[in-house]
mmCIF file of the protein (N, C-alpha, C, O) and its ligand, coordinates in Angstrom:
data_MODEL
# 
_entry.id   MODEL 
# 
loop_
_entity.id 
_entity.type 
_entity.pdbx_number_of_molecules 
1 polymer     1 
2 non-polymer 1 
# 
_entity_poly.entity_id                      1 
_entity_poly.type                           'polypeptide(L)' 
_entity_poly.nstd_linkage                   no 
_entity_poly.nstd_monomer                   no 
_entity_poly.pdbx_seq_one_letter_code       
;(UNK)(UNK)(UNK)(UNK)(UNK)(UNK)(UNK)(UNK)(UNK)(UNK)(UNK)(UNK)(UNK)(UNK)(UNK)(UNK)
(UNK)(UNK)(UNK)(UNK)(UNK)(UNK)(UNK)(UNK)(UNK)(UNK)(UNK)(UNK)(UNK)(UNK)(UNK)(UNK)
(UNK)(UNK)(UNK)(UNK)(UNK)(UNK)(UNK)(UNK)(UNK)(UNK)(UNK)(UNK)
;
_entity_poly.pdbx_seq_one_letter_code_can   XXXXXXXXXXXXXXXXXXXXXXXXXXXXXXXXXXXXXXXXXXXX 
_entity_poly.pdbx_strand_id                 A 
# 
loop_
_entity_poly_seq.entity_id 
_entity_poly_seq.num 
_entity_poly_seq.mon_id 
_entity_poly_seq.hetero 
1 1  UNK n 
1 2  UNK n 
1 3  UNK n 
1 4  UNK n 
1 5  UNK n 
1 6  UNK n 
1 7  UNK n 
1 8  UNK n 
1 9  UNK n 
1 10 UNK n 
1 11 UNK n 
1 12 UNK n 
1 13 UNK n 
1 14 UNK n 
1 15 UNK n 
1 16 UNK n 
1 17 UNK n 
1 18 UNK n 
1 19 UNK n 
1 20 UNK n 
1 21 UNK n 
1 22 UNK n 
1 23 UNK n 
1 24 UNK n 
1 25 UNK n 
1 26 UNK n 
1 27 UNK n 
1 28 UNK n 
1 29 UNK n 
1 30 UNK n 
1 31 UNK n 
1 32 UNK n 
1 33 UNK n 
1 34 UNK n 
1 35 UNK n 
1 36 UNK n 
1 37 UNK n 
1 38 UNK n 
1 39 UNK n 
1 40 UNK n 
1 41 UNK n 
1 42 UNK n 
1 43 UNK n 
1 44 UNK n 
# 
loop_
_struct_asym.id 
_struct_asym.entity_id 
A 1 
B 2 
# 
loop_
_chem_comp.id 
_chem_comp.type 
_chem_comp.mon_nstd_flag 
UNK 'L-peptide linking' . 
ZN  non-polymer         . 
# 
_pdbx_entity_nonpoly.entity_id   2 
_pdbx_entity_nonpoly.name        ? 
_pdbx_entity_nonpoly.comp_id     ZN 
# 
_pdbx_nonpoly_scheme.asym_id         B 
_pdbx_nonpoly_scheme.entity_id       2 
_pdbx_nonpoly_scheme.mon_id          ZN 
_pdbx_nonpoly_scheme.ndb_seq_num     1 
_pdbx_nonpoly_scheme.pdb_seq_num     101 
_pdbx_nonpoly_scheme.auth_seq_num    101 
_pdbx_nonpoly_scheme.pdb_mon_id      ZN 
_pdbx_nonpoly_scheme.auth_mon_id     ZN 
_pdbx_nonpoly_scheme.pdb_strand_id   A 
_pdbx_nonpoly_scheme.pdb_ins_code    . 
# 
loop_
_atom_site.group_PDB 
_atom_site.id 
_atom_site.type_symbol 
_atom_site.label_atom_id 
_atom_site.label_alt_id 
_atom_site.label_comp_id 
_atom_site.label_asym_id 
_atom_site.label_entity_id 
_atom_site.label_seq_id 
_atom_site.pdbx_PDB_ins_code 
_atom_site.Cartn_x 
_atom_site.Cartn_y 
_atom_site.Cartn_z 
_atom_site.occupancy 
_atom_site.B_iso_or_equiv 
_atom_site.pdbx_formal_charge 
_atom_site.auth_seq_id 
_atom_site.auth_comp_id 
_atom_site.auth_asym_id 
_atom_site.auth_atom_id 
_atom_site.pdbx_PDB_model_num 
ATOM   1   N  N  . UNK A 1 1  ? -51.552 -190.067 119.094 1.00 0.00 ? 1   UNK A N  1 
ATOM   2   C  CA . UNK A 1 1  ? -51.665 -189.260 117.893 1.00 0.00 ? 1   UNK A CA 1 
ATOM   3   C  C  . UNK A 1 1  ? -50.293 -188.729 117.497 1.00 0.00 ? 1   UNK A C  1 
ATOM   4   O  O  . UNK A 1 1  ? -49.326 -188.770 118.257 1.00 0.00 ? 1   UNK A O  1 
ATOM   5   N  N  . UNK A 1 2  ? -50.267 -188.273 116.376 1.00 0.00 ? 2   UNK A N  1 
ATOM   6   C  CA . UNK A 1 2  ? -49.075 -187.719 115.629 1.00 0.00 ? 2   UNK A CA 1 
ATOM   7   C  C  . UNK A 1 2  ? -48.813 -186.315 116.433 1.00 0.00 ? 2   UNK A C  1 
ATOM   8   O  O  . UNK A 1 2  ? -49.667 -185.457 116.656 1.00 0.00 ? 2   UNK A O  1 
ATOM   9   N  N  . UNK A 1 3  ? -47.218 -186.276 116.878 1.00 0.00 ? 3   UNK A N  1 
ATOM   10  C  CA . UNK A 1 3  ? -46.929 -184.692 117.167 1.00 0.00 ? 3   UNK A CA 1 
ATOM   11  C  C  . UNK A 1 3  ? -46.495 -184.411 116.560 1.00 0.00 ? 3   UNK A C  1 
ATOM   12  O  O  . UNK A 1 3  ? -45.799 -185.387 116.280 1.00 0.00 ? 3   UNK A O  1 
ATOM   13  N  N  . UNK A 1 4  ? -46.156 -183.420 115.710 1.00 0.00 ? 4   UNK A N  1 
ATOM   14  C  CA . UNK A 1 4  ? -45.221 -182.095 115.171 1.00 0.00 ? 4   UNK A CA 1 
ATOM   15  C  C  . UNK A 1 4  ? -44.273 -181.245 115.905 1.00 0.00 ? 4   UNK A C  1 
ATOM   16  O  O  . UNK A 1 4  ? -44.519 -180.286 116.637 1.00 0.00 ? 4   UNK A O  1 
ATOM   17  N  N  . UNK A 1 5  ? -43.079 -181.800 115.560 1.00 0.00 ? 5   UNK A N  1 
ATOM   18  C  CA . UNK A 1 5  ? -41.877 -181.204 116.203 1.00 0.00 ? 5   UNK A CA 1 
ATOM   19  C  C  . UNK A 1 5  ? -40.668 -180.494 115.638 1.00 0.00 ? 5   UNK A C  1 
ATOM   20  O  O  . UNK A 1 5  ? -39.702 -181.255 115.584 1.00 0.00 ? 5   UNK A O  1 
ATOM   21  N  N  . UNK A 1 6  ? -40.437 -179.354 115.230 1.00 0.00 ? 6   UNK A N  1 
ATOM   22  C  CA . UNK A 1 6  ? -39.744 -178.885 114.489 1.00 0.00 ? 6   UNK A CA 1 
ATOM   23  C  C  . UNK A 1 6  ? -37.723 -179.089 115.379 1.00 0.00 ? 6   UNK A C  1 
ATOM   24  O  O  . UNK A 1 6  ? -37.296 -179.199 116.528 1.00 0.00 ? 6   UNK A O  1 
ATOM   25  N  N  . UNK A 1 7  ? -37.237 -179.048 114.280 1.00 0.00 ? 7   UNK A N  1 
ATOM   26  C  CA . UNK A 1 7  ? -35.807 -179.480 114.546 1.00 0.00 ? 7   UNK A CA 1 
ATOM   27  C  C  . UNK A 1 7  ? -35.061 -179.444 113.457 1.00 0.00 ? 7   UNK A C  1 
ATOM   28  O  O  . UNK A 1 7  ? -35.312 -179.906 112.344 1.00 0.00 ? 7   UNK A O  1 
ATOM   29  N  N  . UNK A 1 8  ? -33.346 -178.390 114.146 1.00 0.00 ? 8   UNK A N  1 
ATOM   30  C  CA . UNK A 1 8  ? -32.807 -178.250 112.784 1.00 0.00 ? 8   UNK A CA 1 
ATOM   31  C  C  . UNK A 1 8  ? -33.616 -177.767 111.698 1.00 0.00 ? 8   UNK A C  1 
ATOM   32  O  O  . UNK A 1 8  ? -33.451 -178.213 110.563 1.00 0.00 ? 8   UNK A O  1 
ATOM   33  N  N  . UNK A 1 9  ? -34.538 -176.829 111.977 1.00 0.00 ? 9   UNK A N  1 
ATOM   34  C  CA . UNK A 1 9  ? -35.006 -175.985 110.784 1.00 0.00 ? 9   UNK A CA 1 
ATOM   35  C  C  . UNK A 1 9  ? -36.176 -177.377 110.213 1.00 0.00 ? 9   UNK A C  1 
ATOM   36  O  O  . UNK A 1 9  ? -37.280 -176.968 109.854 1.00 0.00 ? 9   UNK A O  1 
ATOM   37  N  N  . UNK A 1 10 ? -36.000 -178.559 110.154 1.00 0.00 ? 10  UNK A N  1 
ATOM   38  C  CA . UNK A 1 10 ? -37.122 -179.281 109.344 1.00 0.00 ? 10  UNK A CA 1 
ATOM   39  C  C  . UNK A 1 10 ? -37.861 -179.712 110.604 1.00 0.00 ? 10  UNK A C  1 
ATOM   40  O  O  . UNK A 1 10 ? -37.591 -179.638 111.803 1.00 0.00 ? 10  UNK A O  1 
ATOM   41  N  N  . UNK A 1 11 ? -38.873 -180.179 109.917 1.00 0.00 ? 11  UNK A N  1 
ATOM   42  C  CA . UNK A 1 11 ? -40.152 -180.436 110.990 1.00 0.00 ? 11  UNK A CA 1 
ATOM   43  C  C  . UNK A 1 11 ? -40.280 -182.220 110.933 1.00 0.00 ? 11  UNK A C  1 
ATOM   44  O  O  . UNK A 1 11 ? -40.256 -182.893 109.903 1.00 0.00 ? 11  UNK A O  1 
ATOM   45  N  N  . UNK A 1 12 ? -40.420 -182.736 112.348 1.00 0.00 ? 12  UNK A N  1 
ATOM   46  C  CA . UNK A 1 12 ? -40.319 -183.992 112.595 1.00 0.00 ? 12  UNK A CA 1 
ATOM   47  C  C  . UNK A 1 12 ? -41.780 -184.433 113.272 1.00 0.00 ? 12  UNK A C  1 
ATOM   48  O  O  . UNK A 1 12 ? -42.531 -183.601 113.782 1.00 0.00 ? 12  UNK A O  1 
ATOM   49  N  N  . UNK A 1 13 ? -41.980 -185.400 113.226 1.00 0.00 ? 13  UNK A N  1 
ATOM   50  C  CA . UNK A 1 13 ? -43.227 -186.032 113.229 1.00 0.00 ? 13  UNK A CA 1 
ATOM   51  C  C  . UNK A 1 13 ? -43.218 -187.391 114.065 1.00 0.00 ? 13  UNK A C  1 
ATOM   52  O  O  . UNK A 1 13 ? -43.173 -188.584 113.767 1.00 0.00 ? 13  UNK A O  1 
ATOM   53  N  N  . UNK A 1 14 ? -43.304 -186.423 115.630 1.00 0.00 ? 14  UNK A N  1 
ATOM   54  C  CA . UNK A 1 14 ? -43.197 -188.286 116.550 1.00 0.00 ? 14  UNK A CA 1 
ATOM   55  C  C  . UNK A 1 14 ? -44.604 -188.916 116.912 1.00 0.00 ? 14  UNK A C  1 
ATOM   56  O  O  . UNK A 1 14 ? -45.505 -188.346 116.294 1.00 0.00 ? 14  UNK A O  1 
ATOM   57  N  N  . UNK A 1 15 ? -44.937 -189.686 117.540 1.00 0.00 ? 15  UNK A N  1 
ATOM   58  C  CA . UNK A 1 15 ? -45.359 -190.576 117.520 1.00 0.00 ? 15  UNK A CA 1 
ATOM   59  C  C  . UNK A 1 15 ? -45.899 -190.597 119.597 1.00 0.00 ? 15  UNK A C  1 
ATOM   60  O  O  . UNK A 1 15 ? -45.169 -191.182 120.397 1.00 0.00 ? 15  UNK A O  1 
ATOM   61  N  N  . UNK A 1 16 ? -46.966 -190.007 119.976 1.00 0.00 ? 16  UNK A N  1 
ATOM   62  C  CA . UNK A 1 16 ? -46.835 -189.840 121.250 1.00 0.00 ? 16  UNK A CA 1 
ATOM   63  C  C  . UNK A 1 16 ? -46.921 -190.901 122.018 1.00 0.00 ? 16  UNK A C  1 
ATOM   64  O  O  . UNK A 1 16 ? -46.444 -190.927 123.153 1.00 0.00 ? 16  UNK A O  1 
ATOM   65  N  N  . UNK A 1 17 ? -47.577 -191.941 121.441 1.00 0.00 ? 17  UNK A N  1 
ATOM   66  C  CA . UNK A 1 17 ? -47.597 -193.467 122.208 1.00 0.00 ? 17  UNK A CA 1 
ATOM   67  C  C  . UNK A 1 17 ? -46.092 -194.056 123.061 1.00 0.00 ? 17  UNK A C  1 
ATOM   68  O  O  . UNK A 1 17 ? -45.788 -194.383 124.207 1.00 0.00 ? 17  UNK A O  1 
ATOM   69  N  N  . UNK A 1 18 ? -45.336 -193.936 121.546 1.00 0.00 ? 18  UNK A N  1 
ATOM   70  C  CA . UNK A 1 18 ? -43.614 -194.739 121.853 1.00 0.00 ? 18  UNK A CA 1 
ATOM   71  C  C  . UNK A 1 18 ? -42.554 -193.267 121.756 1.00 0.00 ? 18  UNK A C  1 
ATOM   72  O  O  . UNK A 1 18 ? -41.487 -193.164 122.360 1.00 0.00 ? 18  UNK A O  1 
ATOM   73  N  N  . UNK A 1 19 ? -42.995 -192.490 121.090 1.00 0.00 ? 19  UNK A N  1 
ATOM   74  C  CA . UNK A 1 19 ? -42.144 -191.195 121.575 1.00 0.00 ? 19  UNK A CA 1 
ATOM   75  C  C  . UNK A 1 19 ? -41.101 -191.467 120.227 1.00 0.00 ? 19  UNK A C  1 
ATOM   76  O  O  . UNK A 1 19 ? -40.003 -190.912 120.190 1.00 0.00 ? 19  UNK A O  1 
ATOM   77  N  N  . UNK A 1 20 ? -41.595 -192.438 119.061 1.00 0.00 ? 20  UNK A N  1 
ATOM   78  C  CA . UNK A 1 20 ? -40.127 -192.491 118.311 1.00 0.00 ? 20  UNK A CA 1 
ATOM   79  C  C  . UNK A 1 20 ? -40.428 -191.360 116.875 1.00 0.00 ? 20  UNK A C  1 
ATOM   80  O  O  . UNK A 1 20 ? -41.507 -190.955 116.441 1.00 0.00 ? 20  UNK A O  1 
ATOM   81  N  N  . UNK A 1 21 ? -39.600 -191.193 116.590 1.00 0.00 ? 21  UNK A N  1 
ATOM   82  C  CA . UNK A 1 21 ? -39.875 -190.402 115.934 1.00 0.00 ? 21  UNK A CA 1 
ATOM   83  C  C  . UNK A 1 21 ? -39.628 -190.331 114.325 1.00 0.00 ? 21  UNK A C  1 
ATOM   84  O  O  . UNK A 1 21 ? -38.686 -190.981 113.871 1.00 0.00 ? 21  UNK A O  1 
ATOM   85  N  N  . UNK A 1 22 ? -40.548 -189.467 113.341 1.00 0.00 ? 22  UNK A N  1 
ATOM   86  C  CA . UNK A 1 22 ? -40.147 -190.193 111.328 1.00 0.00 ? 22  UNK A CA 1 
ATOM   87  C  C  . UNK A 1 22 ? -39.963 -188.559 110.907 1.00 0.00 ? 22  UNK A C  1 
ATOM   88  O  O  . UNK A 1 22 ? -40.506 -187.670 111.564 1.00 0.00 ? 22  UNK A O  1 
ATOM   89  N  N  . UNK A 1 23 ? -39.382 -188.375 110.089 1.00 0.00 ? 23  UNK A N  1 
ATOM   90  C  CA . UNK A 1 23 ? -39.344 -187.316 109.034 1.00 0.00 ? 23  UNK A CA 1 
ATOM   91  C  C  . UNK A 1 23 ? -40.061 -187.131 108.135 1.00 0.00 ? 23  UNK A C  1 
ATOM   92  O  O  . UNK A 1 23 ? -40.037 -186.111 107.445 1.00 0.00 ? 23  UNK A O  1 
ATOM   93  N  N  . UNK A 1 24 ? -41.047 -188.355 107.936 1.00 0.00 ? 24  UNK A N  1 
ATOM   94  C  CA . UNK A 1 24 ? -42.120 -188.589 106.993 1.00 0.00 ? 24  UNK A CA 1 
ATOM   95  C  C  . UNK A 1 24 ? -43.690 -188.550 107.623 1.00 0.00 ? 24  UNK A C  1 
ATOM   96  O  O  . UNK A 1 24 ? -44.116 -189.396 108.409 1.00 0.00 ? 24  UNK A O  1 
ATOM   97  N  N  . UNK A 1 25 ? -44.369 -187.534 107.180 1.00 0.00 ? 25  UNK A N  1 
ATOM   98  C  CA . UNK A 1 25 ? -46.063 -187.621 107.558 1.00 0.00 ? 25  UNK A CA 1 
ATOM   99  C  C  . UNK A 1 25 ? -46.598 -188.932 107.493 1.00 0.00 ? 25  UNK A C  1 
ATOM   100 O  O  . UNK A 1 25 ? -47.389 -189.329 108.349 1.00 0.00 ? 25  UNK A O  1 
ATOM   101 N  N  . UNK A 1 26 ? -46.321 -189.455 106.784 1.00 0.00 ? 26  UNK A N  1 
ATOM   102 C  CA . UNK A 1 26 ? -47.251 -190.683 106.346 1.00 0.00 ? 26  UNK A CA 1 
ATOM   103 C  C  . UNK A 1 26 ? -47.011 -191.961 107.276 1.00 0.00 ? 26  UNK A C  1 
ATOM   104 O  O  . UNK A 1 26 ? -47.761 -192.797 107.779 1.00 0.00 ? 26  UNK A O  1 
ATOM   105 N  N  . UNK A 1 27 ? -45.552 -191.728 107.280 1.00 0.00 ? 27  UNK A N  1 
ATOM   106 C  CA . UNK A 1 27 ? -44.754 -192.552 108.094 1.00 0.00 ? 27  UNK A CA 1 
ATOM   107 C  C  . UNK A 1 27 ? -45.520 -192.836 109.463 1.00 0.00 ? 27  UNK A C  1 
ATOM   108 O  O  . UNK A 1 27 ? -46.360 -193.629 109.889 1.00 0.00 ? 27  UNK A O  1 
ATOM   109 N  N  . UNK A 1 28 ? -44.832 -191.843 109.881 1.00 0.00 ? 28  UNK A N  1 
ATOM   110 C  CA . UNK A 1 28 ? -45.309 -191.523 111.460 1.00 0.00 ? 28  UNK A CA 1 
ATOM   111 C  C  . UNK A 1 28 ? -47.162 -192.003 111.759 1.00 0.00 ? 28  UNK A C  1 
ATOM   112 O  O  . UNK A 1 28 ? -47.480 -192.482 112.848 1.00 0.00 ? 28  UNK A O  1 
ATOM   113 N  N  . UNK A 1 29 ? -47.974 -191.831 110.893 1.00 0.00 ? 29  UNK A N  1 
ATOM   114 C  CA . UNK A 1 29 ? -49.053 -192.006 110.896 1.00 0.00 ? 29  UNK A CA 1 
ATOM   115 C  C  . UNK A 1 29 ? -49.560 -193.739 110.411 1.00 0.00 ? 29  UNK A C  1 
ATOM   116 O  O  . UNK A 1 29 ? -50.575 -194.348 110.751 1.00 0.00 ? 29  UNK A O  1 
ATOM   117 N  N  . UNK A 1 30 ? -48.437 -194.182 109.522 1.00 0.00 ? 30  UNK A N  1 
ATOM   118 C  CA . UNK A 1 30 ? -48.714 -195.513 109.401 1.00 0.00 ? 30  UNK A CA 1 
ATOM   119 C  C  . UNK A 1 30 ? -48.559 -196.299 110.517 1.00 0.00 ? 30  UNK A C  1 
ATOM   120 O  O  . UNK A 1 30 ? -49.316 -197.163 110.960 1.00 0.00 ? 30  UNK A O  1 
ATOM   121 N  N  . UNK A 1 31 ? -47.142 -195.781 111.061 1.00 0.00 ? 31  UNK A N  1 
ATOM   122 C  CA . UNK A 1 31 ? -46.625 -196.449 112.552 1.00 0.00 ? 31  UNK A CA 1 
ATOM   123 C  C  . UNK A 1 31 ? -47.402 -196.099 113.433 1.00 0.00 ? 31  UNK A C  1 
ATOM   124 O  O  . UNK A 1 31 ? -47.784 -197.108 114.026 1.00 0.00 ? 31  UNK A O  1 
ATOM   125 N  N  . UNK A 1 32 ? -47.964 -194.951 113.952 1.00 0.00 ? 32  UNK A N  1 
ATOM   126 C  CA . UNK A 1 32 ? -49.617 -194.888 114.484 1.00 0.00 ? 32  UNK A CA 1 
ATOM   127 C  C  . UNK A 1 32 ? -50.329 -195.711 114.494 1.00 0.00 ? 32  UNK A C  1 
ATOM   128 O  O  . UNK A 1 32 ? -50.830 -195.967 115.590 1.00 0.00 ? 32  UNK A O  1 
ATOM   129 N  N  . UNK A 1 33 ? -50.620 -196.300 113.653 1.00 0.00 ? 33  UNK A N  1 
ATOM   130 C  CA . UNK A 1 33 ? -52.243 -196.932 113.263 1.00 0.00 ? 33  UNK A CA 1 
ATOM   131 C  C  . UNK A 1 33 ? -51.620 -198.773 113.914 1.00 0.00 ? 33  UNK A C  1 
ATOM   132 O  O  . UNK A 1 33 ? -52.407 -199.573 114.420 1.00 0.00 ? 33  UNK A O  1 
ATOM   133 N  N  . UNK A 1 34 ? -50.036 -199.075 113.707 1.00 0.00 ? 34  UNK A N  1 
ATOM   134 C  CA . UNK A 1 34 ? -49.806 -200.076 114.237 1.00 0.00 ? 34  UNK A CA 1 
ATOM   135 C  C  . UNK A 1 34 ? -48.943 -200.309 115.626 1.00 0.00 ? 34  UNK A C  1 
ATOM   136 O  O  . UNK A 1 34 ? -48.363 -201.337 115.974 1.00 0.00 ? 34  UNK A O  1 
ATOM   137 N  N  . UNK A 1 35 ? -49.051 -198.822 116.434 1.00 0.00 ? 35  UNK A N  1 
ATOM   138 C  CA . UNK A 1 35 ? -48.317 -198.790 117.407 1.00 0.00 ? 35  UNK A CA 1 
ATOM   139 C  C  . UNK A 1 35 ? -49.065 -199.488 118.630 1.00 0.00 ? 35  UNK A C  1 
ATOM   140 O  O  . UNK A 1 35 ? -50.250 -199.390 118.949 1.00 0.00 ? 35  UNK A O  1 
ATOM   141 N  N  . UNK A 1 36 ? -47.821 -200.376 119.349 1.00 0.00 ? 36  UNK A N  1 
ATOM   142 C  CA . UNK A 1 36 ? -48.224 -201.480 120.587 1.00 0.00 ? 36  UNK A CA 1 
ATOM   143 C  C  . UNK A 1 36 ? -48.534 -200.464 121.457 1.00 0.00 ? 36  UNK A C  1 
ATOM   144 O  O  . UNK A 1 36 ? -49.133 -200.971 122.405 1.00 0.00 ? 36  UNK A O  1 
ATOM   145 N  N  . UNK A 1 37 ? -48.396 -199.019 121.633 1.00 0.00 ? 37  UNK A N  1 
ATOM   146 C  CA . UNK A 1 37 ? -48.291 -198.091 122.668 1.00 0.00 ? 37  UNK A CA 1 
ATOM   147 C  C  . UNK A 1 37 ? -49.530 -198.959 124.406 1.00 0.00 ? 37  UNK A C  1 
ATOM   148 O  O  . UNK A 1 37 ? -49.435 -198.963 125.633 1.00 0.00 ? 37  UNK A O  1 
ATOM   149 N  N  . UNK A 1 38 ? -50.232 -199.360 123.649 1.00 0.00 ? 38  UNK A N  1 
ATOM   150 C  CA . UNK A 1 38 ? -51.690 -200.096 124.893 1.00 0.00 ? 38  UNK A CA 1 
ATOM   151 C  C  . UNK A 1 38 ? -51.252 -201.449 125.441 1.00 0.00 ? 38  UNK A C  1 
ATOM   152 O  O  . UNK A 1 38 ? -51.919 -202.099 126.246 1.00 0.00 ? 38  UNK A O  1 
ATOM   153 N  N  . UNK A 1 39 ? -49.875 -201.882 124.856 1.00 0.00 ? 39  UNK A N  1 
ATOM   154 C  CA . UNK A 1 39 ? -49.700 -203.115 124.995 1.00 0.00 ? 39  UNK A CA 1 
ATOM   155 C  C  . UNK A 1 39 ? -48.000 -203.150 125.935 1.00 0.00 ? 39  UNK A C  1 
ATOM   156 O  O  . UNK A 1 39 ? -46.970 -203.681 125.519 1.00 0.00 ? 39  UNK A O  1 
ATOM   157 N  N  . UNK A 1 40 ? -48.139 -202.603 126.912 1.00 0.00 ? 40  UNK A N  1 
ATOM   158 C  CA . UNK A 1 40 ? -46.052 -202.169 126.930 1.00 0.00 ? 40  UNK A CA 1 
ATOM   159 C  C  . UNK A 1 40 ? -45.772 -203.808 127.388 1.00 0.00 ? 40  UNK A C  1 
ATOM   160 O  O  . UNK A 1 40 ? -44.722 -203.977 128.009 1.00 0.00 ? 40  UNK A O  1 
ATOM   161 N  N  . UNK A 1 41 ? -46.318 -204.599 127.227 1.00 0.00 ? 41  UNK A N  1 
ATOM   162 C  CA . UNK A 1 41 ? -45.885 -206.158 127.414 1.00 0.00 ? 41  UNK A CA 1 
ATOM   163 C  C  . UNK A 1 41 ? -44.912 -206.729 126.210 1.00 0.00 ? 41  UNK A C  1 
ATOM   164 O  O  . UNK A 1 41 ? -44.162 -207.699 126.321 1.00 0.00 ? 41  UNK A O  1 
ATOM   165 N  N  . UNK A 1 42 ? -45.137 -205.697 124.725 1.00 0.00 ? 42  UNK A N  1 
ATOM   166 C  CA . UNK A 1 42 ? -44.921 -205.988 123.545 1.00 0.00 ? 42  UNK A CA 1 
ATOM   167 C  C  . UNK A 1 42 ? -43.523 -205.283 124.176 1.00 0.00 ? 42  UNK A C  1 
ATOM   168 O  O  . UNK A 1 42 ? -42.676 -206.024 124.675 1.00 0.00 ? 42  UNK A O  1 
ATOM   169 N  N  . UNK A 1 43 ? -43.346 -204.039 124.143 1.00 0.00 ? 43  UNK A N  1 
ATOM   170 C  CA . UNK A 1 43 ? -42.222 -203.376 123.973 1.00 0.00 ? 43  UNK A CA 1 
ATOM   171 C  C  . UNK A 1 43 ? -41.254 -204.221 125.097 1.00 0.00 ? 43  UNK A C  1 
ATOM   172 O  O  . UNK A 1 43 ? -40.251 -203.546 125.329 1.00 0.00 ? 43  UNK A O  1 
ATOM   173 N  N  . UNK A 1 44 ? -41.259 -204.810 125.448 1.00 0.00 ? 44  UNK A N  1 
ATOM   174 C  CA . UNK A 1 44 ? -40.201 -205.112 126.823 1.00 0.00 ? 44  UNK A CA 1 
ATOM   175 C  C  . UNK A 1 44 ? -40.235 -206.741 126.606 1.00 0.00 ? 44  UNK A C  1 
ATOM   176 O  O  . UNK A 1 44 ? -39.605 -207.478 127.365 1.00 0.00 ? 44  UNK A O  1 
HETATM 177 ZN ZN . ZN  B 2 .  ? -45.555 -195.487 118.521 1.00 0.00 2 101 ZN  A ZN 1 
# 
């Protein structure tokens, strides 16, 4: 799921699967919905 992480005064929006992180709500939540996070065969 999406975390909320504030930084430098603006608020950042990572990604708890891969830990990466968007400045954009939507973002972060699109990359959600297609994150390999179940798959770490993908990432490596
Ligand atoms: Zn991810």
């Amino acid at each position: 799921m999406v975390e909320t992480t504030e930084r430098d005064g603006a608020t950042w929006y990572r990604c708890e699967g891969c830990g990466m992180m968007f400045d954009d709500e939507a973002d972060a939540e699109q990359h959600e919905q297609n994150c390999d996070e179940e798959d770490p065969s993908y990432i490596q």
